[in-house]
Structures are given as C-alpha cells and as structure tokens.
DRENKOLTI-915501 format. One record per atom (N, C-alpha, C, O): residue in three letters; x, y, z. Coordinates in Angstrom, 2 decimals, m for minus. Layout:
BEGIN
r_X_Y_Z
ALA_X_Y_Z
...
This chain:
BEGIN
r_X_Y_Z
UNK_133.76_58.11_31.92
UNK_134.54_58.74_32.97
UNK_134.01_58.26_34.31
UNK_132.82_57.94_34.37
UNK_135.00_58.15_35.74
UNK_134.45_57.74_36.69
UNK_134.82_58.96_37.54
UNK_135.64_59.83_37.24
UNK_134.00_58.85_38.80
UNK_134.13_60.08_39.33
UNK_134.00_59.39_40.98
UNK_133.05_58.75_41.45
UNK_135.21_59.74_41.59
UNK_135.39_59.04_43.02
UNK_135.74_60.45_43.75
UNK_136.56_61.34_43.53
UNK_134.03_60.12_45.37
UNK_134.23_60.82_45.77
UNK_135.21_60.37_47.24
UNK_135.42_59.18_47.45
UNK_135.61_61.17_47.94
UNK_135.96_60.42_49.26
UNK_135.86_61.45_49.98
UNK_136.09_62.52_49.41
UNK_135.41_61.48_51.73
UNK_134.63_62.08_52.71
UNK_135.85_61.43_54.19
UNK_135.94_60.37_54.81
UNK_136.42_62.46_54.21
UNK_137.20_62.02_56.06
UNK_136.94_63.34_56.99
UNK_136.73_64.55_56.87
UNK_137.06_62.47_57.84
UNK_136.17_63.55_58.94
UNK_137.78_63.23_59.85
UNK_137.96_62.11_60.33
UNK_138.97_64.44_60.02
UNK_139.74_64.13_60.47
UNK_139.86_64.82_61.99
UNK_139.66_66.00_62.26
UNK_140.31_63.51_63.10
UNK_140.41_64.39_64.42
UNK_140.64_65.64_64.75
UNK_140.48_66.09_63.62
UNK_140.78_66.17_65.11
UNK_141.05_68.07_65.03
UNK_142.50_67.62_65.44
UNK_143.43_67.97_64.70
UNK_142.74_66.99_66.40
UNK_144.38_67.22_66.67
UNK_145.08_66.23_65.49
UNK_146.30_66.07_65.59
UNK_144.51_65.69_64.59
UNK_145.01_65.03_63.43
UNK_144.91_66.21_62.09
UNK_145.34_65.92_60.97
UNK_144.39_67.29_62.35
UNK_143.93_67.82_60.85
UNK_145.54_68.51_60.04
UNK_145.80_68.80_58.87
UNK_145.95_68.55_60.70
UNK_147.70_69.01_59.72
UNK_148.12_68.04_59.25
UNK_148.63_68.25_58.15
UNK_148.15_66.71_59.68
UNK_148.69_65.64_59.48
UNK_147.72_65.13_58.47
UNK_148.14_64.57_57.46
UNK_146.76_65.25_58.62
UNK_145.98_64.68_57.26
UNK_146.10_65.76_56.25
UNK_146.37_65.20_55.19
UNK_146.05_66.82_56.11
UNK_145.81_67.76_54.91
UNK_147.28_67.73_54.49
UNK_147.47_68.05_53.31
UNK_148.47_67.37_55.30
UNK_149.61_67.35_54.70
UNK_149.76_65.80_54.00
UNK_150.71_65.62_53.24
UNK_148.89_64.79_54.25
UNK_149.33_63.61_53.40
UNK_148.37_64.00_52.32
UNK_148.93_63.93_51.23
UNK_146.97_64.44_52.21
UNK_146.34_64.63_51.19
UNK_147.40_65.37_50.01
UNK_147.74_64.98_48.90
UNK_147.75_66.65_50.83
UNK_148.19_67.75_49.59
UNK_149.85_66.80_48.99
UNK_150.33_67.32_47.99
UNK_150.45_65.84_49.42
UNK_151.44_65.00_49.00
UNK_151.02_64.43_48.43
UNK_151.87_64.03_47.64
UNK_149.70_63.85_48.15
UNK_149.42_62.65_47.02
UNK_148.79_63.22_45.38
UNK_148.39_62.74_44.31
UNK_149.05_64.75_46.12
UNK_148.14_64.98_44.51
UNK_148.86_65.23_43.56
UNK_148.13_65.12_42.56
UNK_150.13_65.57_43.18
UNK_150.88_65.82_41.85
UNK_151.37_64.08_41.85
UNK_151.02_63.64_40.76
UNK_151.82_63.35_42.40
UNK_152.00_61.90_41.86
UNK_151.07_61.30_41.67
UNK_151.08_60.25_41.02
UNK_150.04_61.79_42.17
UNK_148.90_60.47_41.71
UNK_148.19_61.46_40.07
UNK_147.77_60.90_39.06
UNK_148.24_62.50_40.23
UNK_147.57_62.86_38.74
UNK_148.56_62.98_37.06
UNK_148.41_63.56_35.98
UNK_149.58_62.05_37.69
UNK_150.79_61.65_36.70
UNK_150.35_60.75_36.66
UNK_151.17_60.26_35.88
UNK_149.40_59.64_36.92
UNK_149.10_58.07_36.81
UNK_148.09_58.18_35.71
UNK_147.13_58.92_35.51
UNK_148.77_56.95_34.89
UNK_147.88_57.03_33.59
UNK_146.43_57.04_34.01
UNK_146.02_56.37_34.97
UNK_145.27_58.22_32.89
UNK_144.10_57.64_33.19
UNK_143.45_58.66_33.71
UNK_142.37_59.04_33.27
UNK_144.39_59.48_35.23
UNK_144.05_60.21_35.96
UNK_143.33_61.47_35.51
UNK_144.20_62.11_34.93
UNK_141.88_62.34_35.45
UNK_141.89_63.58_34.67
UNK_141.85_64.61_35.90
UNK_141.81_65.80_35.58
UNK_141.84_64.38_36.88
UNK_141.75_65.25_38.10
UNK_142.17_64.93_38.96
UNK_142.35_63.73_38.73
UNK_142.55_65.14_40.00
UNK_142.67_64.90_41.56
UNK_142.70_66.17_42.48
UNK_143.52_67.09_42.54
UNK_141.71_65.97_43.06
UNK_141.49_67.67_43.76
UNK_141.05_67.20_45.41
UNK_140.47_66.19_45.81
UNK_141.70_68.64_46.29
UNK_141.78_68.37_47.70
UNK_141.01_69.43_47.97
UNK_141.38_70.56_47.66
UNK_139.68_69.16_48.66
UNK_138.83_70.35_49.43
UNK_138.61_70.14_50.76
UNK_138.31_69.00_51.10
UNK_138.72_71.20_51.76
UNK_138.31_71.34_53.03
UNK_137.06_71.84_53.20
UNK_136.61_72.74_52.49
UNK_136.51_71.35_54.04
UNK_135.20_72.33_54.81
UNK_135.54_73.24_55.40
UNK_136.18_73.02_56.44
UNK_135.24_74.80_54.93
UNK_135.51_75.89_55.32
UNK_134.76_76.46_56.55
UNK_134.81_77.63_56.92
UNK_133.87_75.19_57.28
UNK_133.02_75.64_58.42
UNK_133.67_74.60_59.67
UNK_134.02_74.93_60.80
UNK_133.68_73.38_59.13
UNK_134.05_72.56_59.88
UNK_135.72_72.49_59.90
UNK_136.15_72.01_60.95
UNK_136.50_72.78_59.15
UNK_137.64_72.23_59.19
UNK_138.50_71.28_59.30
UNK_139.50_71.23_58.59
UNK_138.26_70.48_60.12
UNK_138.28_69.08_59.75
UNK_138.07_68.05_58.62
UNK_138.90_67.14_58.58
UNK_137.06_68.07_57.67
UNK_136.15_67.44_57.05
UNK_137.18_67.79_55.41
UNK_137.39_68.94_55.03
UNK_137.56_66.87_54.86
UNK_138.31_67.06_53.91
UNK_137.38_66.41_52.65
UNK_136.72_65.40_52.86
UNK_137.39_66.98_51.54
UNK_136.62_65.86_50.29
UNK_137.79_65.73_49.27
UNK_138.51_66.65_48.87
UNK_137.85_64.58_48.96
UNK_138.77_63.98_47.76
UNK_137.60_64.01_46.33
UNK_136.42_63.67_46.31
UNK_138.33_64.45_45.44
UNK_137.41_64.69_44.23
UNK_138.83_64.15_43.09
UNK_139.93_64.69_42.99
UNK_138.34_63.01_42.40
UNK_139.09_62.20_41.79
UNK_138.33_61.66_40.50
UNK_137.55_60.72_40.60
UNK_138.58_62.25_39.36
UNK_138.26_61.92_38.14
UNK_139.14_60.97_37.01
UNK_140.10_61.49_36.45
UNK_138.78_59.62_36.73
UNK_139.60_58.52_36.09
UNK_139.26_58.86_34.43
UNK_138.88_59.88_33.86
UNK_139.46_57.98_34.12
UNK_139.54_58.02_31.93
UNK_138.67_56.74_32.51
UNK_137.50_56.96_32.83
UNK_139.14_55.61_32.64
UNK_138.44_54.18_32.33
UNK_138.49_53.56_34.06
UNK_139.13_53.87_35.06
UNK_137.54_52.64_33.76
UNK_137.64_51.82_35.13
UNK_138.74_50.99_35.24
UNK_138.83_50.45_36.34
UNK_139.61_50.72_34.46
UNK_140.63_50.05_34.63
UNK_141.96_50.63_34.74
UNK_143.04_50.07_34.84
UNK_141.55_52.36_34.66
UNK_142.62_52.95_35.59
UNK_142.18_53.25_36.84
UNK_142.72_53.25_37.95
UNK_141.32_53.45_36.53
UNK_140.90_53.41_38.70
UNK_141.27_52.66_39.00
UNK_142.14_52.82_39.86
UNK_140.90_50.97_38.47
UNK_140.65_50.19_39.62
UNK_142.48_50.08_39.61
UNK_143.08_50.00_40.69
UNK_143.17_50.08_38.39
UNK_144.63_50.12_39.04
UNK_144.86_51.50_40.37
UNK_145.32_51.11_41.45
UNK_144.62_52.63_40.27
UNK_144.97_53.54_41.14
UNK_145.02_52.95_42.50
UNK_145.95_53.02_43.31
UNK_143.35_52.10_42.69
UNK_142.53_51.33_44.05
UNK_143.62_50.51_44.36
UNK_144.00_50.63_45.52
UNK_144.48_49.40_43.38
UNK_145.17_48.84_43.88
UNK_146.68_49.11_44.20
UNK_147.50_48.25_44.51
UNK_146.95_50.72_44.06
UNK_148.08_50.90_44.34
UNK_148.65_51.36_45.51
UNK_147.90_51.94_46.29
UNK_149.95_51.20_45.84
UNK_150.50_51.42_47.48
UNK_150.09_53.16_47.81
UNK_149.80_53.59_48.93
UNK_150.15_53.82_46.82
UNK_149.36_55.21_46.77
UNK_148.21_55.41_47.14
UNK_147.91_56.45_47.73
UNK_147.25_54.34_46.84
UNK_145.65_54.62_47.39
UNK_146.14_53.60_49.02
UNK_145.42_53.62_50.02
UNK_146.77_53.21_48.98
UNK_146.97_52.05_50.34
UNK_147.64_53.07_51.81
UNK_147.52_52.90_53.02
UNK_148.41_54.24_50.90
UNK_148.56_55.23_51.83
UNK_146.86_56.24_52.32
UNK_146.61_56.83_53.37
UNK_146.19_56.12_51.36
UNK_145.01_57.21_51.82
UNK_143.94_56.23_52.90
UNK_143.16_56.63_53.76
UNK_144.31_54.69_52.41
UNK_143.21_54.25_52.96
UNK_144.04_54.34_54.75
UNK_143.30_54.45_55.73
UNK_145.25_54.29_54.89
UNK_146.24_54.11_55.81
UNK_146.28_55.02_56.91
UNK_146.80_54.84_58.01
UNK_145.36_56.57_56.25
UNK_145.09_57.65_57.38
UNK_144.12_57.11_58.47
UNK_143.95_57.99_59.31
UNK_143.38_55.90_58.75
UNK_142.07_56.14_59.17
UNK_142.82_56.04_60.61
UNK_141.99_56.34_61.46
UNK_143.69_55.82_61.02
UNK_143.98_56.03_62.57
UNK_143.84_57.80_62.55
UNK_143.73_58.17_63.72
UNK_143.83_58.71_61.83
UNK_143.91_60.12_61.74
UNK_142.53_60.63_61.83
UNK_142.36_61.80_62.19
UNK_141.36_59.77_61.49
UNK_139.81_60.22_61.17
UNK_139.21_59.69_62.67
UNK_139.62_58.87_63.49
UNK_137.91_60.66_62.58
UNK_137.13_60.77_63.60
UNK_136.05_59.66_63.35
UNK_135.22_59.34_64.21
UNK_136.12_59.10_62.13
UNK_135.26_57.83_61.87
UNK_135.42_57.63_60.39
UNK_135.71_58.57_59.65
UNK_135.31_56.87_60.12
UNK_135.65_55.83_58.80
UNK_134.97_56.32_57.74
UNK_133.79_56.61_57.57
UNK_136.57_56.37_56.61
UNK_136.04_57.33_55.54
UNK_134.83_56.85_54.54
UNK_134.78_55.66_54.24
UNK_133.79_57.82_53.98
UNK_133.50_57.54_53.05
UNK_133.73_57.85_51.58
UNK_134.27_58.87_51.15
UNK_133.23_56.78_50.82
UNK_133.87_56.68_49.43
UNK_132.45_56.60_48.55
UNK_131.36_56.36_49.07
UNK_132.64_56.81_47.25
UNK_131.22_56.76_45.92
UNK_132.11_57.11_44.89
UNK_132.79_58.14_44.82
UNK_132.02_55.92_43.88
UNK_131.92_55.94_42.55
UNK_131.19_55.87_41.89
UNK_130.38_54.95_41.89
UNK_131.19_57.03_40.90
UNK_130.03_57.36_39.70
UNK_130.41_57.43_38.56
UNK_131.20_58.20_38.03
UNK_129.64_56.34_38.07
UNK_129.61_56.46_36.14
UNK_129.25_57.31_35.82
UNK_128.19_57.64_36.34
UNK_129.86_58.25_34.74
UNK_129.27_58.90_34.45
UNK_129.40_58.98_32.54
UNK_130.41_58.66_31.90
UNK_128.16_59.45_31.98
UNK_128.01_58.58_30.62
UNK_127.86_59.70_29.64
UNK_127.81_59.68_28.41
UNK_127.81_60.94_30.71
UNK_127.76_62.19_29.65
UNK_128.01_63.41_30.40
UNK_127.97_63.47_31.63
UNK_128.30_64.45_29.57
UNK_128.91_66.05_30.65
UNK_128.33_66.68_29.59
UNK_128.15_66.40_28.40
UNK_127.98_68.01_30.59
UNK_127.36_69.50_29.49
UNK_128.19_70.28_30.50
UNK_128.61_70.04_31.63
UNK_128.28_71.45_29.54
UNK_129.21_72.53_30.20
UNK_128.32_74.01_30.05
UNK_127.10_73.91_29.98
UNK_128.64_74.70_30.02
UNK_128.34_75.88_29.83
UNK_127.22_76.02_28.74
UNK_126.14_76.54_29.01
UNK_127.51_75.55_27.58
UNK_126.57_76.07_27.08
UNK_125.16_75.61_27.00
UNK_124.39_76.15_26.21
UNK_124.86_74.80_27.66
UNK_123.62_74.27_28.12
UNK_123.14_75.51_29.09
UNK_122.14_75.90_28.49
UNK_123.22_76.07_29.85
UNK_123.36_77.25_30.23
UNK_123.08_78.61_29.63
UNK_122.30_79.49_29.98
UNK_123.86_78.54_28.72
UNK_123.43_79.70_27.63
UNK_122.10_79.21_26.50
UNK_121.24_79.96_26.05
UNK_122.21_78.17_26.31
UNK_120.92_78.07_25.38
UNK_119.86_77.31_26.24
UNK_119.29_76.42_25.61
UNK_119.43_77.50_27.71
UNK_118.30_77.74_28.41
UNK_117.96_78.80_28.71
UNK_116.75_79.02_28.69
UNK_119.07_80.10_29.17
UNK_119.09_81.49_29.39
UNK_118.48_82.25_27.80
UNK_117.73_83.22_27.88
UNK_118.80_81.83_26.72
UNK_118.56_82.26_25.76
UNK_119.87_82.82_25.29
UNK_119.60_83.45_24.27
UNK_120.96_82.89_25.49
UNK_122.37_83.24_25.13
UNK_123.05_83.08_24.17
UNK_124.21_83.49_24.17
C-alpha cells in the first residue's frame, strides 16, 4: 500500500477556493482504480492549512493517478497557496489495527 501525504498552506483570501477544489476531487478520484482512500483535512487552528491523505493499492495506480489531468488540477492550485505544496510517499509493508492494542493492554 502507498500512502501520499500532501500539505498546502492556502492564502486566506484563497481558502474557499481551495477547499472547494479539494472537496470536488474526492468522490472522482476515489472511483479510480487502485484508490483505497482519499481524505480532505483542515487545520482547525490555522485554517488555511489543508492535508490531503491519499491511500493507493499498487504503485502503478498512483503513479497513474500522478499522471492524470485530475492530479494536474491539484498540482494547478499553487497560484491559491501561500507557498509551495508539500508532498511524501510512503511504502508501507504492513498495518496493525486494534488489536495490537488489546493484546498490549491485556484485552
């Protein structure tokens, strides 16, 4: 599984205009093969500060997502940001859930 984060720090007089293209890309882009998440968070202090949280199946649906006119729209906000977004992809090679949790607690 890959796990892409992304970090925009959007102008204050840009922040409607960005949270309204974010919240438009998320039911079409998590119809794209591959996709297991796509999630839109704000900073509840800053407001401005948006995080993209984007979970793939394989790298070769990411890297299709990366090359689509869909990611070409997100990269397309940066006239909207207060400085140039950041991005991190992470392999990731294993997940525990809950019950790792319960059988450290003793549960």
């Amino acid at each position: 599984m890959f796990i892409v984060r992304i970090t925009m720090k959007a102008r204050m007089e840009k922040r409607t205009e960005m949270m309204q293209t974010l919240l438009s890309m998320i039911e079409p882009t998590e119809k794209e093969k591959g996709c297991l998440s796509y999630n839109v968070f704000c900073d509840i202090e800053g407001k401005t500060v948006f995080n993209l949280i984007e979970e793939w199946e394989t790298r070769e649906d990411l890297d299709h997502h990366i090359r689509s006119e869909r990611f070409g729209v997100l990269l397309g906000t940066k006239s909207l940001l207060a400085k140039p977004l950041e991005m991190k992809i992470h392999t990731v090679s294993n997940s525990e859930g809950a019950e790792v949790v319960n059988a450290l607690r003793g549960k």
